[in-house]
C-alpha positions as CSV (number, residue, x, y, z in Angstrom):
1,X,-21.0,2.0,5.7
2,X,-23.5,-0.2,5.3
3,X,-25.3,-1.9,8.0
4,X,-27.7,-5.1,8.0
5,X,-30.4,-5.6,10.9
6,X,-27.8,-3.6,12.9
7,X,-28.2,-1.3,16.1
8,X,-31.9,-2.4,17.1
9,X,-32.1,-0.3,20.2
10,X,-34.8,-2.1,22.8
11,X,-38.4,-0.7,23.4
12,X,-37.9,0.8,26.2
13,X,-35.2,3.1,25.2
14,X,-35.0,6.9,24.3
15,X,-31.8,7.1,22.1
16,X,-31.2,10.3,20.1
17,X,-28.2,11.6,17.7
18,X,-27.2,13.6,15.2
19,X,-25.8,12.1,11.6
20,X,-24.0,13.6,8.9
21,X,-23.4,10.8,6.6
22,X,-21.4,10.2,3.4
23,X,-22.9,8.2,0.6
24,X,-23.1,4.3,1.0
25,X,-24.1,5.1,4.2
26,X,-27.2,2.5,4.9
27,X,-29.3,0.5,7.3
28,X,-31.4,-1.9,6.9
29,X,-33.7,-3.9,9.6
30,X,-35.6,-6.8,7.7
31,X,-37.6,-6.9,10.9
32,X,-38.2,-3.6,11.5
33,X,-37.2,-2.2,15.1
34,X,-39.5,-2.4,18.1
35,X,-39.2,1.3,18.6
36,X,-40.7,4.5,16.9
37,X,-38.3,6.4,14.7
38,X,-38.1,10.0,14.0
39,X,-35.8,11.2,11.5
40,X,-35.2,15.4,10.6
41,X,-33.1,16.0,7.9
42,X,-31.0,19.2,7.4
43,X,-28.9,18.8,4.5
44,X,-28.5,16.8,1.6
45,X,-31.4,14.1,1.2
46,X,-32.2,10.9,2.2
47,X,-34.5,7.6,0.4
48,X,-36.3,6.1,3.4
49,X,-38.3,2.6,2.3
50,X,-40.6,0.8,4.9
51,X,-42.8,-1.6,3.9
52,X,-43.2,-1.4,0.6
53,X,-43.3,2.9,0.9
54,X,-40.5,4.7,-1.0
55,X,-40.2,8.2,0.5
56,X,-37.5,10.8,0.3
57,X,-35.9,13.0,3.0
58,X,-35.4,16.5,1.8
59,X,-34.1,19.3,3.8
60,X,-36.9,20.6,6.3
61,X,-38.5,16.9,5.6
62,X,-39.8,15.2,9.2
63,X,-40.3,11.6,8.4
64,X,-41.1,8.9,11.3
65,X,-41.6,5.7,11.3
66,X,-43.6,3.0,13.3
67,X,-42.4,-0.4,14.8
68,X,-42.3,-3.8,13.2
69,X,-42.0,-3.1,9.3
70,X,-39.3,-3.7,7.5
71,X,-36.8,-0.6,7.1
72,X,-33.9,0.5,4.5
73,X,-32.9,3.7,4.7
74,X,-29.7,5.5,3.1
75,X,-28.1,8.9,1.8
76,X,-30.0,9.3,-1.5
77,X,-28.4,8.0,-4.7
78,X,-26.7,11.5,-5.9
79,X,-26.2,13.4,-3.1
80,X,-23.2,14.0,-1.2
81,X,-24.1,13.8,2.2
82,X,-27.1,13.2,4.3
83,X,-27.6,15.2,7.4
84,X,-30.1,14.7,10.1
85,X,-31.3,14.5,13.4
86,X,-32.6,11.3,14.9
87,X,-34.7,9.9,18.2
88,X,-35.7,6.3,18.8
89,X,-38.4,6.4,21.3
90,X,-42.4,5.1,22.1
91,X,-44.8,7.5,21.3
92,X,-47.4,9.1,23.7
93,X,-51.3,8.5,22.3
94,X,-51.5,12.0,21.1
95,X,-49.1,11.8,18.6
96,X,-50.3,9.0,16.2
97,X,-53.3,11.3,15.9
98,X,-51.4,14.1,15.3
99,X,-49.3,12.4,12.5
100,X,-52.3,10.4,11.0
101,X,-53.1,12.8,7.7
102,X,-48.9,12.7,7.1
103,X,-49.1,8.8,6.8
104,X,-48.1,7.1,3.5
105,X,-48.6,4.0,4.4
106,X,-48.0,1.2,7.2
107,X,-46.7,3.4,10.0
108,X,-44.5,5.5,7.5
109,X,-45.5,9.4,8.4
110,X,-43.8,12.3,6.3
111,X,-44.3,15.8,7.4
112,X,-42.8,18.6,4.4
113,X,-41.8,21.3,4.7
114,X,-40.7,21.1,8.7
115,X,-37.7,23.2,9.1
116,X,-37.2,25.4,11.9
117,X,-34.9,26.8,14.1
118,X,-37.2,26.4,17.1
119,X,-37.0,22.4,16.6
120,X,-33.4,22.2,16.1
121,X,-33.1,23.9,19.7
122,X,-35.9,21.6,20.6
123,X,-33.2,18.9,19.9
124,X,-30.4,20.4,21.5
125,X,-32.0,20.7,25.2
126,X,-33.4,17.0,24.5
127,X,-29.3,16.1,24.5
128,X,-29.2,17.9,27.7
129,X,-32.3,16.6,29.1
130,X,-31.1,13.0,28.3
131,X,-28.2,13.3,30.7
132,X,-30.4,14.5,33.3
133,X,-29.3,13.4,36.8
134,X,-32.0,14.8,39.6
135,X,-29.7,18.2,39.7
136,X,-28.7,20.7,37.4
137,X,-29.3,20.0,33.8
138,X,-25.8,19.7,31.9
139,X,-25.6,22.4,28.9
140,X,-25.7,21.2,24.8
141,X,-25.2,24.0,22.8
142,X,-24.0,21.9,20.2
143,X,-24.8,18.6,18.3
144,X,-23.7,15.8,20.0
145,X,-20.7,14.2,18.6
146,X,-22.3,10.5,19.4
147,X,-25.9,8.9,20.3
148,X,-27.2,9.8,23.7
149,X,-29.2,7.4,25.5
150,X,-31.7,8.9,28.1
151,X,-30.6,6.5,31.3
152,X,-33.5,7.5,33.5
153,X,-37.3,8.1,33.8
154,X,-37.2,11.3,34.0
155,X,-34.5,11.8,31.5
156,X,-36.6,9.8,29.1
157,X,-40.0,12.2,30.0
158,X,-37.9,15.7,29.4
159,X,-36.4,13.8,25.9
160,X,-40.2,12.8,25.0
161,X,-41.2,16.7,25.4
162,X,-38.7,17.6,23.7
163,X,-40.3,15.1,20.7
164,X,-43.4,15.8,21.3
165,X,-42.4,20.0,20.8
166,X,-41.2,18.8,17.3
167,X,-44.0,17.0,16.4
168,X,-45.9,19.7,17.0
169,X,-43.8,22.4,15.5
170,X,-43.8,20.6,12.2
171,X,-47.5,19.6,11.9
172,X,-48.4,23.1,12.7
173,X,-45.5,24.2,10.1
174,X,-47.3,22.0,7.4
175,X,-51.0,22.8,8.2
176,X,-53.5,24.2,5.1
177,X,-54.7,27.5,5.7
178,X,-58.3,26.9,6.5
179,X,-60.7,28.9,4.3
180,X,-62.3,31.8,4.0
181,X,-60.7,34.9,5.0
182,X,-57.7,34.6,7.3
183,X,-58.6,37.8,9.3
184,X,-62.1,36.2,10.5
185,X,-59.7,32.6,11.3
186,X,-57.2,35.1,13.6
187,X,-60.2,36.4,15.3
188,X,-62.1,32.5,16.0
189,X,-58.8,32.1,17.6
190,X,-57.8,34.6,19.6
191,X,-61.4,33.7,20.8
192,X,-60.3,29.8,21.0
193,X,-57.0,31.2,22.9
194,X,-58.3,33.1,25.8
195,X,-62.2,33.1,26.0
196,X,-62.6,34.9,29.4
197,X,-60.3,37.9,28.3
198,X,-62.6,41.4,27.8
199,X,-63.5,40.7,24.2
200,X,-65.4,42.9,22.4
201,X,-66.2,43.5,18.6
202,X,-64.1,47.0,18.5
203,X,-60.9,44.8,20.2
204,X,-60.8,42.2,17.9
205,X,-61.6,44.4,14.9
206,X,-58.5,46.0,16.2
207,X,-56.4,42.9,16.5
208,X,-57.3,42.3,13.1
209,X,-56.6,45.8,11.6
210,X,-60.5,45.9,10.6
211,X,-63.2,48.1,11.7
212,X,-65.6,46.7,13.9
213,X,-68.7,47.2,11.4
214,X,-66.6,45.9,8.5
215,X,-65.3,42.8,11.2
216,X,-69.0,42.2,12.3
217,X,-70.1,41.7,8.4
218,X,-67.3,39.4,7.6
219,X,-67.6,37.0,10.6
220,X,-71.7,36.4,10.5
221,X,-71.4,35.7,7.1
222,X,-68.4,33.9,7.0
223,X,-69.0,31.6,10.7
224,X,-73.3,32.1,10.9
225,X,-72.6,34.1,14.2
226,X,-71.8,37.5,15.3
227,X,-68.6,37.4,17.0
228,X,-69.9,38.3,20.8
229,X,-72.3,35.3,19.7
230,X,-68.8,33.4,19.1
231,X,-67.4,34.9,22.2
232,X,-70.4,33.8,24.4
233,X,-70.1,30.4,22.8
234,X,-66.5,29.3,24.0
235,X,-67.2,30.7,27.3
236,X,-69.5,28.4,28.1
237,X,-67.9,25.7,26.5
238,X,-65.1,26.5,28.7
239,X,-67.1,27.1,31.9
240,X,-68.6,23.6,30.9
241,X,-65.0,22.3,30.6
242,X,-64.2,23.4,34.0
243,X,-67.3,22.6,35.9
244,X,-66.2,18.9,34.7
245,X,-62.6,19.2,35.0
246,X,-62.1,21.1,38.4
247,X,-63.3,21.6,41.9
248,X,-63.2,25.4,41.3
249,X,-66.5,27.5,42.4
250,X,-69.3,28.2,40.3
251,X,-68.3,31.6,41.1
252,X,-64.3,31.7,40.2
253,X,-65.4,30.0,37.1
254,X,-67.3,32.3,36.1
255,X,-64.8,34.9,36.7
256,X,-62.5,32.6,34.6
257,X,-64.8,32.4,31.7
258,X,-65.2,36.4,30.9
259,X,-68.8,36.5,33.0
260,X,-69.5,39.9,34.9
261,X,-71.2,38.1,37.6
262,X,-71.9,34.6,39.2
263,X,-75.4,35.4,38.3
264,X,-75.5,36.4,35.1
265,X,-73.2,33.3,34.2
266,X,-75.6,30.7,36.4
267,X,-78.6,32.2,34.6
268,X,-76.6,32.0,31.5
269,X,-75.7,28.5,31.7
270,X,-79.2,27.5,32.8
271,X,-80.8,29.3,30.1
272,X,-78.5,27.5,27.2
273,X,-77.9,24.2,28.9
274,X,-81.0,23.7,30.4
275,X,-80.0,23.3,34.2
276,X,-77.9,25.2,36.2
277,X,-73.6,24.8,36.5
278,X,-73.9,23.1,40.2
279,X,-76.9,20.6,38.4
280,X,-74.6,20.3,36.0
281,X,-71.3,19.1,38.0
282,X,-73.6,16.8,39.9
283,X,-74.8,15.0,37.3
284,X,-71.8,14.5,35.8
285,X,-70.2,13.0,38.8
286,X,-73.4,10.8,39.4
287,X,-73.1,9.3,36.2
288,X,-69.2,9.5,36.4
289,X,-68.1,11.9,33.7
């Protein structure tokens, strides 16, 4: 099958589907298609061309593709078959940033490597969520047999989560290992994760399977801080984040943020920040932050 400048869905729309094509199966939109594509392949392998970007879709391979660019696509010369899950749709701001370091050129994005069970699920409910009608959400415990068009506003929001799920899934999938020894990277985040939990040295040597001296050496030579120097660190970046964000009291934020007290987190804050947390809030609001 071979289709020119064929099923353009409009903007505004939130269409997804599952394919399992033959070869000779093609599209091609010479101008493009006003919506975002997002294309998952499962089996077999796909050739994907978009403005002047050659790109082939591999099992496990997330490729997606921005508006207004010219677009061929097909099952890959050789193969039998091209399997994969689709979703035309406008993506939220977060995303583009997320996909940035996966572009090959003009709004042609391909994540590697992406494959996992999670996102196929993630799918599935989106098929569900599509057909949602203000009451119970239908079941789709299978791939549909046709494209499903999310109808309403909230269908189209639970679709988009489901999206945004993958998009996530597969960036995290494909991320580097930072450097440095991943035991001291576990630690900086389980710090990251939960900043007022009762963190100490011996606990996250534990976490990590280290002992806390061996923990301590790695971490202040690896980060240029102890770890209750890290600890101490994202509490107050998150006390800060909430003294901003919220209308909480000084005092349930610093029960929030890991402080023993309301004192010794208001002397804290004024001693690293230079005023203290109420200061703080009201000068943010009088200058509008």
């Amino acid at each position: 099958m071979t289709a020119d400048d064929m099923s353009v869905p409009a903007a505004e729309l939130v269409i997804l589907g599952h394919f399992d094509q033959p070869p000779g199966y093609a599209v091609r939109r010479s101008q493009g298609s006003p919506s975002w594509l997002l294309m998952w392949t499962l089996g077999g392998a796909g050739l994907v061309e978009q403005a002047g970007v050659v790109a082939r879709a591999e099992p496990g391979h997330l490729v997606v593709l921005g508006p207004e660019q010219a677009q061929y696509y097909r099952t890959a010369p050789g193969e039998d078959r091209w399997q994969f899950w689709w979703v035309h749709f406008q993506p939220r701001p977060a995303w583009l940033r997320r996909l940035a370091p996966y572009a090959l050129g003009a709004h042609c994005h391909v994540v590697p490597g992406a494959g996992s069970e999670r996102m196929e699920q993630a799918l599935l409910r989106a098929c569900g969520d599509a057909r949602w009608s203000g009451r119970a959400l239908p079941a789709s415990p299978s791939r549909p047999a046709r494209p499903v068009v999310a109808e309403t506003s909230e269908a189209r929001e639970l679709v988009l989560n489901a999206v945004e799920e993958v998009l996530l899934l597969a960036t995290l999938a494909e991320r580097r290992p930072a450097p440095g020894d991943h035991r001291v990277r576990q630690v900086q985040a389980l710090i990251a994760a939960e900043p007022g939990a009762p963190h100490s040295v011996a606990s996250l040597a534990r976490a990590v399977a280290l002992s806390p001296s061996r923990l301590a050496h790695l971490f202040t030579l690896e980060v240029r801080l102890t770890p209750m120097q890290a600890v101490r660190e994202a509490r107050m970046r998150q006390a800060a984040q909430l003294l901003a964000a919220t209308d909480l009291s000084v005092g349930r934020i610093a029960t929030a943020s890991g402080f023993a007290s309301q004192f010794h987190f208001s002397r804290t804050f004024s001693r690293e920040v230079g005023m203290s947390p109420r200061e703080y809030r009201a000068g943010l609001r009088a200058s509008g932050g």
